[in-house]
KENU-164643 format. One record per atom (N, C-alpha, C): residue in three letters; x, y, z. Coordinates in steps of 0.001 Angstrom, whole numbers, padded with zeros to 6 digits, always signed. Last residue first. Example, Ala and Ser with C-alpha at 12.3 -4.5 7.8 and 13.67 -1.06 7.14 Angstrom:
SER+012850-002250+007080/SER+013670-001060+007140/SER+012900+000030+007870/ALA+013190-005690+007800/ALA+012300-004500+007800/ALA+013200-003300+007800/
! end
This chain:
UNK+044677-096857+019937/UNK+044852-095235+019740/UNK+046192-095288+020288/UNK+043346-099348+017798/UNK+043952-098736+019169/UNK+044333-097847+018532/UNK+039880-099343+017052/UNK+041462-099365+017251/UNK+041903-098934+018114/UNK+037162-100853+018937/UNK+037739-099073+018448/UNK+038554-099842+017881/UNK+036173-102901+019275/UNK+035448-102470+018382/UNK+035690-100909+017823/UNK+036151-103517+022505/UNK+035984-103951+021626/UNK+034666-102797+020463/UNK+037643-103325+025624/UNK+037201-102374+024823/UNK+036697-103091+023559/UNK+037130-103534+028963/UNK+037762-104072+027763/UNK+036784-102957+027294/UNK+037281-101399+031391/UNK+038193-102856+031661/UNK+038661-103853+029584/UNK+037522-098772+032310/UNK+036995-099452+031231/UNK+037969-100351+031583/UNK+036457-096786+034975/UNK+037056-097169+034225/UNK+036909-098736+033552/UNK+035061-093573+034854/UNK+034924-095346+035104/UNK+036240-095514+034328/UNK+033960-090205+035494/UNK+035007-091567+035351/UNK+034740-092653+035529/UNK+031464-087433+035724/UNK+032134-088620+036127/UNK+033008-089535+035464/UNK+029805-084385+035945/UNK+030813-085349+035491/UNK+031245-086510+036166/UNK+027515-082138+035344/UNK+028438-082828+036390/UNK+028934-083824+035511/UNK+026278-078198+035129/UNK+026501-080129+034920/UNK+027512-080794+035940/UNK+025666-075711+036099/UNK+026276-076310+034905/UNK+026126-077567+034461/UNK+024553-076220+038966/UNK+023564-076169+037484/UNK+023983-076008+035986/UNK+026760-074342+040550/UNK+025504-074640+040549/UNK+024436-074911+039050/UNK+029773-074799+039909/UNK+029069-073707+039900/UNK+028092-074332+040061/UNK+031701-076367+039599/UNK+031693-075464+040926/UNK+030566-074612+040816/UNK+032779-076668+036883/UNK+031724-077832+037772/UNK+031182-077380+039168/UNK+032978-075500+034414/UNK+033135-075065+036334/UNK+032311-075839+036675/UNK+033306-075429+031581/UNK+032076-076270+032672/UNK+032116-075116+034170/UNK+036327-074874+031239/UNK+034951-074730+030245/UNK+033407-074470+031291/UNK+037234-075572+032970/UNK+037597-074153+033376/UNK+036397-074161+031770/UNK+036687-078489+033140/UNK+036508-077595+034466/UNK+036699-076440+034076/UNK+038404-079483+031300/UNK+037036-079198+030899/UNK+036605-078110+031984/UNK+040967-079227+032287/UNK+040645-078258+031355/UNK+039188-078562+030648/UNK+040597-081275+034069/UNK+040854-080031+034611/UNK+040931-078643+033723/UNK+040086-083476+032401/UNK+038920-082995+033250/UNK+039476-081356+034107/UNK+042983-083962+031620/UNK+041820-083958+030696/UNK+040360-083155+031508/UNK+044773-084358+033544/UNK+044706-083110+032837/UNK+043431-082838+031843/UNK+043545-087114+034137/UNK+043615-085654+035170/UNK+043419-083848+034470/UNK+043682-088522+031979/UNK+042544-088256+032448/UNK+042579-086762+033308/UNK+046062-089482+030457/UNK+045488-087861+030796/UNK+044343-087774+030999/UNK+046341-091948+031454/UNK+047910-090883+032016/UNK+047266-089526+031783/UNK+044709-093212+030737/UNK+044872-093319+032091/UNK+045372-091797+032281/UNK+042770-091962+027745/UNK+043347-092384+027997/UNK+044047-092208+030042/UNK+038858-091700+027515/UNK+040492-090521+027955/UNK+041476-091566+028058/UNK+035850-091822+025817/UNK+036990-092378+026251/UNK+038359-091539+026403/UNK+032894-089930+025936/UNK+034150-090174+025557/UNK+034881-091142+026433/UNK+029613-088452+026333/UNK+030402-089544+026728/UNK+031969-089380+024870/UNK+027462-086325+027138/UNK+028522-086487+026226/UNK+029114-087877+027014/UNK+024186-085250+026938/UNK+025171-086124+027961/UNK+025918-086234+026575/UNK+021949-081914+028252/UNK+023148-082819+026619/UNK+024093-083965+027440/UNK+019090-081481+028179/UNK+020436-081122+028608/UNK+020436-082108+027663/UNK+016153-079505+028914/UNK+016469-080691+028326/UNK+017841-080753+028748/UNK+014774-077355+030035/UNK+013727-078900+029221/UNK+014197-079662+029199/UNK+015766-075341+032352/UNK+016514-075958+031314/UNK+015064-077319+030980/UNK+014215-073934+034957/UNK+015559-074675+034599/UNK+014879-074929+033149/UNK+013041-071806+035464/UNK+014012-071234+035263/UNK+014320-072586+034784/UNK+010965-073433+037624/UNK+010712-072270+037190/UNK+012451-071712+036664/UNK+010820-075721+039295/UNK+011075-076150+038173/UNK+011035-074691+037076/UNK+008948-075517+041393/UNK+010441-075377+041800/UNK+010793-075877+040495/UNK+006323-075117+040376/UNK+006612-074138+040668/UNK+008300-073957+041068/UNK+006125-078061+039317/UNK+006550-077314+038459/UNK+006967-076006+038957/UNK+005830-079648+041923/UNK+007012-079653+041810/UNK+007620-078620+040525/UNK+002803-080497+041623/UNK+003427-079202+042622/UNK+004907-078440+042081/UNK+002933-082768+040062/UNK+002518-081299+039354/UNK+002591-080281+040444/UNK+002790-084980+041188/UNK+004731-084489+041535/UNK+004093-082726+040439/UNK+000709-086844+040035/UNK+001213-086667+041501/UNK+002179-086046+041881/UNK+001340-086408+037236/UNK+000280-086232+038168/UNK+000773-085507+039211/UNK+004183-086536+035337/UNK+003514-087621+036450/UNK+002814-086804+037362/UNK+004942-084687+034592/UNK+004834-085608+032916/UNK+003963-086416+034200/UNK+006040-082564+035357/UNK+005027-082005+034422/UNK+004477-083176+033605/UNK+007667-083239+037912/UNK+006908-082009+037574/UNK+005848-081803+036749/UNK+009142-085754+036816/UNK+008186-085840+037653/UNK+007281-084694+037477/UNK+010795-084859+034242/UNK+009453-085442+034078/UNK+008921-085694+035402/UNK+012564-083221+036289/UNK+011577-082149+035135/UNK+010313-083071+034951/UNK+013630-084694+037348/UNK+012620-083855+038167/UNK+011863-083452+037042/UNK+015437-086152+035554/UNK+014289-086596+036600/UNK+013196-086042+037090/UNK+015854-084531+032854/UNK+016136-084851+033796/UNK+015372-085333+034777/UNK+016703-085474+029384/UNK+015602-084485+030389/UNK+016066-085385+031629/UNK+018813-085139+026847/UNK+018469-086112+027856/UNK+017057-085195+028672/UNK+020923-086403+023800/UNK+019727-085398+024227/UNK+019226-086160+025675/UNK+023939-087174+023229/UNK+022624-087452+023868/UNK+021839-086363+024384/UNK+026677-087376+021704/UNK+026503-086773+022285/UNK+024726-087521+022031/UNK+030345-088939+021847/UNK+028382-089437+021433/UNK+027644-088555+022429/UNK+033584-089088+020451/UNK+032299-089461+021200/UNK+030865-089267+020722/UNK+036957-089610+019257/UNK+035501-089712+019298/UNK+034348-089518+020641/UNK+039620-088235+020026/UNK+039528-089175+018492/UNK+037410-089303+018427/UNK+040907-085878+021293/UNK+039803-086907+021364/UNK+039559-087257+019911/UNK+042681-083857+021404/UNK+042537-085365+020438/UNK+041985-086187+020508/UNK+042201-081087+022096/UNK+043397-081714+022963/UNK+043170-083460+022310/UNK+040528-079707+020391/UNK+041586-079346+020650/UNK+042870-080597+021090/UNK+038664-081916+020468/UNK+039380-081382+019290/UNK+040635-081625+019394/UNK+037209-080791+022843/UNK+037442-082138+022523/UNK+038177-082609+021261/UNK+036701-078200+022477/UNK+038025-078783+023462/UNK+038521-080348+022980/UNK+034387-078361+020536/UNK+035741-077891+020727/UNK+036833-078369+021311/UNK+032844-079627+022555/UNK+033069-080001+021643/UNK+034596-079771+020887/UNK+032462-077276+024571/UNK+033365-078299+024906/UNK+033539-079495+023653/UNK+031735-075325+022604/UNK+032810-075039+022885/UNK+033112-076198+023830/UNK+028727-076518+022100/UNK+029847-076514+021118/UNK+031601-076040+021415/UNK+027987-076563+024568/UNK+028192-077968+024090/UNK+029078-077403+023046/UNK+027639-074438+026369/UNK+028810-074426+026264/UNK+029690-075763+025208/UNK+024576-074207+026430/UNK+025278-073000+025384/UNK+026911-073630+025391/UNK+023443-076180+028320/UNK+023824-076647+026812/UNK+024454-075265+025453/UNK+024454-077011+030878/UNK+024456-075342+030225/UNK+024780-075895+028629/UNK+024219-079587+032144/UNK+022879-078355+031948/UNK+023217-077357+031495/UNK+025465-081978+030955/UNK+025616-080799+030357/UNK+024328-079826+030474/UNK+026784-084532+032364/UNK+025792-084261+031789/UNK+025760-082787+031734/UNK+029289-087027+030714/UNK+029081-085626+031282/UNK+027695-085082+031321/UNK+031565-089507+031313/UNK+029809-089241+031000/UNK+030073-087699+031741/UNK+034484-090708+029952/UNK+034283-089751+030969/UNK+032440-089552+030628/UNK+036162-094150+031051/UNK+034828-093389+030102/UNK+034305-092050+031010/UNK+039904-094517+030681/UNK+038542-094136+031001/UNK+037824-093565+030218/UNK+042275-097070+030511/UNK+041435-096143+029796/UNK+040228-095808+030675/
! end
């Protein structure tokens, strides 16, 4: 089993990857309000208040999703978030995999 973490700078697409997550049976996840590193250096720590002028256009906040994928569709699983996301694109978000060694406290699926 894997844990997919997504962090979601185009928070217009959260309800349509929500969606997806439906679609194809994700049984659960947990979505997170987040701000990003730079943003609180820029405007929350003194010393880094230069950094608001390169902080012009982005996003306050973003969305982290986490889910569990089973092994066999992880692949297909992230290749139809990709055409949600485009991870290819600059400033959508990004994604990552682990994998889960125990689990306690789902059923099994």
């Amino acid at each position: 089993m894997k844990l997919v973490l997504i962090v979601l700078n185009r928070t217009d697409l959260l309800e349509e990857v929500i969606e997806y997550f439906v679609e194809v049976g994700v049984k659960g996840g947990t979505v997170l309000d987040s701000v990003g590193m730079g943003k609180i250096m820029a405007y929350d720590i003194p010393i880094f208040a230069a950094f608001k002028e390169l902080m012009i256009g982005s996003k306050a906040s973003n969305k982290v999703l986490f889910t569990t994928v089973d092994n066999n569709e992880i692949d297909d699983f992230m290749a139809g978030l990709d055409k949600i996301i485009n991870f290819n694109e600059p400033g959508t978000g990004v994604a990552f995999t682990f994998n889960i060694e125990e689990v306690y406290g789902l059923s099994s699926r």
